[in-house]
C-alpha positions as CSV (number, residue, x, y, z in Angstrom):
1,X,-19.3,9.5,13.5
2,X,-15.8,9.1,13.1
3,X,-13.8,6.5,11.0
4,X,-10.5,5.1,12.3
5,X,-8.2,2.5,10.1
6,X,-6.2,0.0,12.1
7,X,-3.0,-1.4,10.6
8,X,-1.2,-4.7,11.5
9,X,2.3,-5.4,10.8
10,X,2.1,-9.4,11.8
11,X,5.2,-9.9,10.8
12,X,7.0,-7.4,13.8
13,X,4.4,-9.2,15.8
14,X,6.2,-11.2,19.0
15,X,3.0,-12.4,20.5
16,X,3.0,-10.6,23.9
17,X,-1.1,-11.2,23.7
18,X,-1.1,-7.3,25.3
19,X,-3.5,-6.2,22.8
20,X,-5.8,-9.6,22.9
21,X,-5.6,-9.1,27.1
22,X,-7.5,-5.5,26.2
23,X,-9.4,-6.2,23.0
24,X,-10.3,-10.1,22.7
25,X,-13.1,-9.6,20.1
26,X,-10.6,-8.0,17.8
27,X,-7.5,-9.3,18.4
28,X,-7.7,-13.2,18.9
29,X,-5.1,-15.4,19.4
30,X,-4.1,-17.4,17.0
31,X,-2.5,-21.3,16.9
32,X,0.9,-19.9,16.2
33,X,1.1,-17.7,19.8
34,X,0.7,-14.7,18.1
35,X,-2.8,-12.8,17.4
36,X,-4.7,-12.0,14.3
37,X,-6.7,-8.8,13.3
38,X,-10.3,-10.2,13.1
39,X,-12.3,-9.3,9.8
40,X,-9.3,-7.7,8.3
41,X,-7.9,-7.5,5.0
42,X,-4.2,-8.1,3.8
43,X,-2.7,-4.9,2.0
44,X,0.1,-6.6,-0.8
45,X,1.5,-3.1,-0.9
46,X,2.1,-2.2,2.8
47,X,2.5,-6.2,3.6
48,X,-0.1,-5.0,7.1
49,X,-3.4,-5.9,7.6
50,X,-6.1,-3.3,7.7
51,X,-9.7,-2.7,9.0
52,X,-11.7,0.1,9.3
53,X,-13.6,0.6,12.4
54,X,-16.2,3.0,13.6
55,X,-15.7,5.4,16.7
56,X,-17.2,3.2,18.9
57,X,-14.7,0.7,18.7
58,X,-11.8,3.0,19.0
59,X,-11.2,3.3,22.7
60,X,-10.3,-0.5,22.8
61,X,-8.6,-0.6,19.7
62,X,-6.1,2.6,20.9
63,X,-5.7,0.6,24.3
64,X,-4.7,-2.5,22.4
65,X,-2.2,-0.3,20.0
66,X,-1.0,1.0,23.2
67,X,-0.1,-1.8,24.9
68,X,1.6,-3.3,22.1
69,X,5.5,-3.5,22.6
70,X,6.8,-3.4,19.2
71,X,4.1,-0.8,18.1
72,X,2.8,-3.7,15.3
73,X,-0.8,-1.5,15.3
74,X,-1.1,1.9,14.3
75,X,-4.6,3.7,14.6
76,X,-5.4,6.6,12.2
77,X,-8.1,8.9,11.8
78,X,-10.0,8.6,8.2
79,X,-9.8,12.2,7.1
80,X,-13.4,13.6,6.2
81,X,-15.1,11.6,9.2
């Protein structure tokens, strides 16, 4: 099965909740009106947060990227999966 890595610029982030109308479990609002990655980790070099997921989350994930209107989540494929 394929790997896929998310990556979350917060900071571009303007809380349109698009992506958390699509994908609740992995984009969940947060206190501030803007949404968080669940389970991810923050990258100090990229200033994004990342998570890998498995193919069978990808279809929700690529609607939530696509729905985004300042393109704050980017979906790649893991090479070698």
């Amino acid at each position: 099965m394929a790997k896929y890595k998310i990556e979350f610029d917060r900071e571009i982030c303007i809380g349109a909740l698009a992506c958390n109308a699509v994908a609740e479990k992995f984009w969940p609002r947060t206190e501030d009106g803007k949404v968080d990655l669940a389970n991810a980790s923050y990258n100090q070099e990229t200033n994004k947060w990342e998570l890998i997921i498995e193919e069978d989350d990808y279809a929700a994930n690529k609607d939530a990227a696509e729905s985004c209107p300042v393109d704050a989540i980017k979906i790649t494929k893991i090479e070698g999966n």
